[in-house]
N, C-alpha and C positions, 0 to 999 in steps of 0.2 A: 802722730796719733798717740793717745794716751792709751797706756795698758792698765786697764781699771783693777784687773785681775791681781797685777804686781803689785801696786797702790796700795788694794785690802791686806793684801797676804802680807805686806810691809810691817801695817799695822796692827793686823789680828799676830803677828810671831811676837811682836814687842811686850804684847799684853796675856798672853798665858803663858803657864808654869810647864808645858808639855810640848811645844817649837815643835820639836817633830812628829806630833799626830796633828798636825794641820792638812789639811787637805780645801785648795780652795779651786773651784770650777768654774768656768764662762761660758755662756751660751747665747745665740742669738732669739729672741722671741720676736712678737711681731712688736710689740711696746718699744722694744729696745735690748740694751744688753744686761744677760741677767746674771749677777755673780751669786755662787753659792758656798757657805763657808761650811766645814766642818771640822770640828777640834774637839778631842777629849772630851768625855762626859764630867770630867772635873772641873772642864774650864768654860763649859757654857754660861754659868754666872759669870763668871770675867767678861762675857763678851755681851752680856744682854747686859750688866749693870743696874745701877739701882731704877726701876720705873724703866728701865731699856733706855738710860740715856747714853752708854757708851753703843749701841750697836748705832743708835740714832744719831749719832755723831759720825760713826763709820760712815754710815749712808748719805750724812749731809757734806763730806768732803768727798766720797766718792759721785756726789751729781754735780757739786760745784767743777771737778775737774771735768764733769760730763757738758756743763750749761757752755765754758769755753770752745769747746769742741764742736758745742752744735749737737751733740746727742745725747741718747737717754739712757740713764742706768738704773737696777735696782739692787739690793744688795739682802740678803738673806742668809737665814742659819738653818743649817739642817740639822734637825733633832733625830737620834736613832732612839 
């Protein structure tokens, strides 16, 4: 089983300036698995990207390791 949770967190630590205010969560919805990231308010540009293509990126390798698997994931940022 893939741990989609590890995956993001993998990739969201590589890409901001702040590693330890990462905070990434998983939960089950009725959809499927839902991860949610939250990092630094300095680094949510890092993570959305220009037009949100790095988040959109996050989310398209975290469903490709979902589609092998056979289930479904979504991937999200929480803004405070």
């Amino acid at each position: 089983m893939v741990n989609y949770k590890e995956l993001v967190e993998f990739i969201v630590r590589h890409l901001v300036t702040q590693p330890d205010a990462i905070s990434v969560e998983s939960g089950e919805e009725e959809s499927g698995l839902k991860v949610m990231i939250r990092v630094a308010h300095e680094d949510v540009g890092r993570i959305i990207g220009k037009r949100g293509a790095t988040i959109n990126a996050i989310r398209l390798l975290a469903k490709a390791a979902a589609v092998k698997a056979g289930e479904r994931v979504d991937v999200d940022i929480v803004e405070e």
